[in-house]
C-alpha positions as CSV (number, residue, x, y, z in Angstrom):
1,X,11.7,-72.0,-65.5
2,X,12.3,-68.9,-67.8
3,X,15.6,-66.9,-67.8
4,X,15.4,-63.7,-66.2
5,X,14.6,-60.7,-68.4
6,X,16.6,-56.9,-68.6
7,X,13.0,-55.5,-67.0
8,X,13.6,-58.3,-64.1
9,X,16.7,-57.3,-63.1
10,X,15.6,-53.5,-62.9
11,X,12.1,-55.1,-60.6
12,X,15.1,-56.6,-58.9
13,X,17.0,-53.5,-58.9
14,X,13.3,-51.7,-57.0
15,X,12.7,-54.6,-54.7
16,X,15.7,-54.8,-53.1
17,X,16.1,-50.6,-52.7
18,X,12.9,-51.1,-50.8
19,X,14.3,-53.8,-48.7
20,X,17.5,-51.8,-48.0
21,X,14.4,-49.1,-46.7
22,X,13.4,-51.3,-44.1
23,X,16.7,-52.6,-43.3
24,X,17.0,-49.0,-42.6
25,X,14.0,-48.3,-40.8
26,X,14.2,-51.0,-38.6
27,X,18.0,-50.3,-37.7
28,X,16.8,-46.6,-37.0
29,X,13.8,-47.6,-34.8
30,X,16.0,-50.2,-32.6
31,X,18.4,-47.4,-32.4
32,X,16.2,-45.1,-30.4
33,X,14.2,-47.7,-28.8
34,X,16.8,-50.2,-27.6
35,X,20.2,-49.2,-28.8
36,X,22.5,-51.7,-27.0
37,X,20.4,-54.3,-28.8
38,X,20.1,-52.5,-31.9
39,X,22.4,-54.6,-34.3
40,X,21.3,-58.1,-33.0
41,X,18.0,-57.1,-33.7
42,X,18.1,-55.8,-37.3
43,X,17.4,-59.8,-38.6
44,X,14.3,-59.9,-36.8
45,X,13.4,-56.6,-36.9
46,X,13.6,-56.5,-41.1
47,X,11.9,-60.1,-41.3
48,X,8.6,-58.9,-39.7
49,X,8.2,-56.0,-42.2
50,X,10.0,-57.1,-45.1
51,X,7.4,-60.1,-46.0
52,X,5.1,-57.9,-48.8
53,X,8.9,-57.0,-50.3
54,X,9.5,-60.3,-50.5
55,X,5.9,-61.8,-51.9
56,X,6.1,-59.3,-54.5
57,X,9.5,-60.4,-55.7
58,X,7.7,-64.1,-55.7
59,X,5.3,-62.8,-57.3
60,X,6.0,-60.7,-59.8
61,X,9.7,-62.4,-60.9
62,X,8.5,-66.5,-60.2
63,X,11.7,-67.0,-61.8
64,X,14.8,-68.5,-60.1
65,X,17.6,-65.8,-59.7
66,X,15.7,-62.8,-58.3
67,X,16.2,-64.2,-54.5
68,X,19.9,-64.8,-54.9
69,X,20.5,-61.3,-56.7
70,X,18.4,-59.4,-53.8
71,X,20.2,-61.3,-51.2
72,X,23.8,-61.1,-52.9
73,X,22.9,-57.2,-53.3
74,X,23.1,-56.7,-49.5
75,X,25.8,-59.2,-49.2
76,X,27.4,-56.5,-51.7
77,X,26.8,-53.5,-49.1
78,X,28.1,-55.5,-46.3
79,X,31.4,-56.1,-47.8
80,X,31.8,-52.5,-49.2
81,X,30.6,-50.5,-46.4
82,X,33.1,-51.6,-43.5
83,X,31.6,-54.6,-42.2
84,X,33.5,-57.8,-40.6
85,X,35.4,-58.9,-43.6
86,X,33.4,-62.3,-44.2
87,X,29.6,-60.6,-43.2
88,X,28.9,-60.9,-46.6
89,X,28.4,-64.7,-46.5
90,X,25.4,-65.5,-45.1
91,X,23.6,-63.0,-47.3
92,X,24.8,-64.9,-50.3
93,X,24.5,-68.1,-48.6
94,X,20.9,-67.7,-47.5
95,X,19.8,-66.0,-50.7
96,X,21.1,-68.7,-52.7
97,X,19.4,-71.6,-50.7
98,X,16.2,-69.3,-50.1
99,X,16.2,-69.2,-53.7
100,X,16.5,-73.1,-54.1
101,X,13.9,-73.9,-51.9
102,X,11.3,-71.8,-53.6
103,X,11.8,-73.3,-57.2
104,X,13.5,-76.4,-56.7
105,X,11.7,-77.9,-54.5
106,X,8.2,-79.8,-54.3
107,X,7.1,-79.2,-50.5
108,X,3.5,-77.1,-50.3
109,X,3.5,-73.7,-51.9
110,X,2.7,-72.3,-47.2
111,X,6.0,-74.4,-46.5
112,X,7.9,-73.5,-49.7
113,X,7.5,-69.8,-49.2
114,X,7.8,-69.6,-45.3
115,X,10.6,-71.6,-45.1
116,X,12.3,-69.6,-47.8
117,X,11.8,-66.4,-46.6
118,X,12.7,-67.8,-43.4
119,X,16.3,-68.7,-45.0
120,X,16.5,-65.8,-46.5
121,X,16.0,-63.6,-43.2
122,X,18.6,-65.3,-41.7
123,X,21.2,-63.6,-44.5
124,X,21.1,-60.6,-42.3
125,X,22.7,-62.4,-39.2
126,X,26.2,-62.2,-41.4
127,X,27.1,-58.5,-40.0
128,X,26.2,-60.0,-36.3
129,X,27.6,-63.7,-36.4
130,X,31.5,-62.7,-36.1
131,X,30.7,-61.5,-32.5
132,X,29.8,-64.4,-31.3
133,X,31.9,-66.8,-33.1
134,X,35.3,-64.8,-34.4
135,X,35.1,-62.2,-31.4
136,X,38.9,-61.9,-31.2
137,X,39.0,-61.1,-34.9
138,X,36.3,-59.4,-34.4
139,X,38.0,-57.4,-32.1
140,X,41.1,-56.6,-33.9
141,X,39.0,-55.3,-36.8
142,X,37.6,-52.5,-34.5
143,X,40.9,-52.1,-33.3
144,X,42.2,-51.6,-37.4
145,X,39.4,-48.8,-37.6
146,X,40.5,-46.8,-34.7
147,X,37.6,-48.0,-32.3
148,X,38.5,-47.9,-28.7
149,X,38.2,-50.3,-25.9
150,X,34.7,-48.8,-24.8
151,X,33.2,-48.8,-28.3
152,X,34.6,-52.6,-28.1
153,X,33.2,-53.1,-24.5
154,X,29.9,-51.7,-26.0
155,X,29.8,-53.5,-28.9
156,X,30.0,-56.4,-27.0
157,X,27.3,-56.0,-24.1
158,X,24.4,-57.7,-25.4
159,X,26.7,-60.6,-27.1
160,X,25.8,-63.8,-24.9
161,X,24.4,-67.5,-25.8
162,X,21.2,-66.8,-24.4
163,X,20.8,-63.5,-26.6
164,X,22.2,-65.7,-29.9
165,X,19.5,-68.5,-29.1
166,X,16.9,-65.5,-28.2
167,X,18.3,-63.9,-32.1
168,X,17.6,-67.0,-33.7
169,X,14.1,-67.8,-32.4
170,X,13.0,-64.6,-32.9
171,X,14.3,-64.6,-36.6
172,X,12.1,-67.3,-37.4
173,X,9.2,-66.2,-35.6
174,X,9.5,-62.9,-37.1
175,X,9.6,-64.1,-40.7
176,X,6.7,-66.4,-39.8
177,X,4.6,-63.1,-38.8
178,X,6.1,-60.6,-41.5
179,X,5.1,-62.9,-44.0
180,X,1.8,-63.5,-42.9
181,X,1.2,-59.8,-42.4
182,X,2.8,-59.5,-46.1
183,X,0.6,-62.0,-47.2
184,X,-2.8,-59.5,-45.8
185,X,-1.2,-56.3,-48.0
186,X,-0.7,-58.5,-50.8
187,X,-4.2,-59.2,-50.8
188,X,-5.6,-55.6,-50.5
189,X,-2.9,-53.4,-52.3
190,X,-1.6,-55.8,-55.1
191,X,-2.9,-59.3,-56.5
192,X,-6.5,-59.9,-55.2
193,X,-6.5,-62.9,-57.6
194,X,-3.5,-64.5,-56.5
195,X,-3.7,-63.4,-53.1
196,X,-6.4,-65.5,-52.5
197,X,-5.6,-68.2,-54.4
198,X,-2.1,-68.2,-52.3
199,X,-4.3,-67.4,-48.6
200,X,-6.7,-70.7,-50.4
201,X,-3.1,-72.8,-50.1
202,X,-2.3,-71.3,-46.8
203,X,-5.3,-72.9,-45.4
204,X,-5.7,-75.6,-47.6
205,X,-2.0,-77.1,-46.2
């Protein structure tokens, strides 16, 4: 496995800019769609669009490295932009073993790649994943920043079991579609050659 390269890191730099874009385009749609949902959401919501970003960056950077850096970039955001003190975890976290699992790993280059992007998708639960499991800390972080008890009691509507369980499903199902639907613009926009050598594997497995 070669060493990543200064023109990888500036690919890097591209790819994850463009996944930031549809972080933000999904987080603007759920906002005027379903807004009391809108933050659970974002995971899912990014998995099913981000899956080209994230064949590309297979792709065109096969290298070990490239996941973690994307993943740790947002990780980066979380902790600088206000977030829950510890959101930035699971970014890392998830990056990192997203990263493993596509090149240190023998399992089928469909289960490699799904399951890793799958992984990886799940980085974005870190902003989310304090309210149901640190809510009173939670809670007195809002309070630090001057938020009131109905931004709290807002905040707080759509956090239930059911609606974690519902997150998660719909996290992996997502990332199952988005990279599928990735896979289909890969194909016609990018890598004929590849992109049917990877849709050969796909059916192959």
């Amino acid at each position: 496995m070669k060493k990543l390269k200064i023109q990888d890191f500036i690919s890097i730099g591209i790819y994850t800019a463009i996944y930031f874009l549809i972080v933000s385009i999904a987080l603007a749609i759920l906002t005027f769609t379903i807004p009391t949902f809108n933050n659970v959401l974002i995971p899912s919501a990014t998995a099913l669009f981000a899956g080209i970003v994230y064949l590309l960056v297979i792709h065109r950077i096969p290298r070990f490295g490239a996941i973690t850096i994307m993943g740790s970039v947002m990780g980066l955001f979380f902790l600088i932009s206000g977030h829950f003190p510890l959101s930035f975890l699971p970014s890392v976290i998830c990056a990192v073993g997203a990263d493993w699992l596509q090149y240190k790993t023998r399992l089928p280059e469909k289960a490699r790649t799904m399951i890793s992007y799958t992984v990886f998708s799940f980085g974005l639960m870190g902003p989310v994943l304090p309210l149901w499991f640190m809510k009173n800390a939670y809670i007195d972080a809002l309070i630090a920043r001057g938020k009131d008890s109905v931004y709290i009691e807002k905040v707080f509507t759509p956090i239930t079991m059911g609606m974690f369980y519902f997150c998660t499903i719909a996290v992996i199902v997502c990332s199952i579609l988005g990279l599928l639907i990735g896979q289909k613009i890969y194909v016609k926009h990018f890598d004929k050659t590849k992109g049917k050598n990877y849709e050969q594997s796909i059916r192959n497995v």
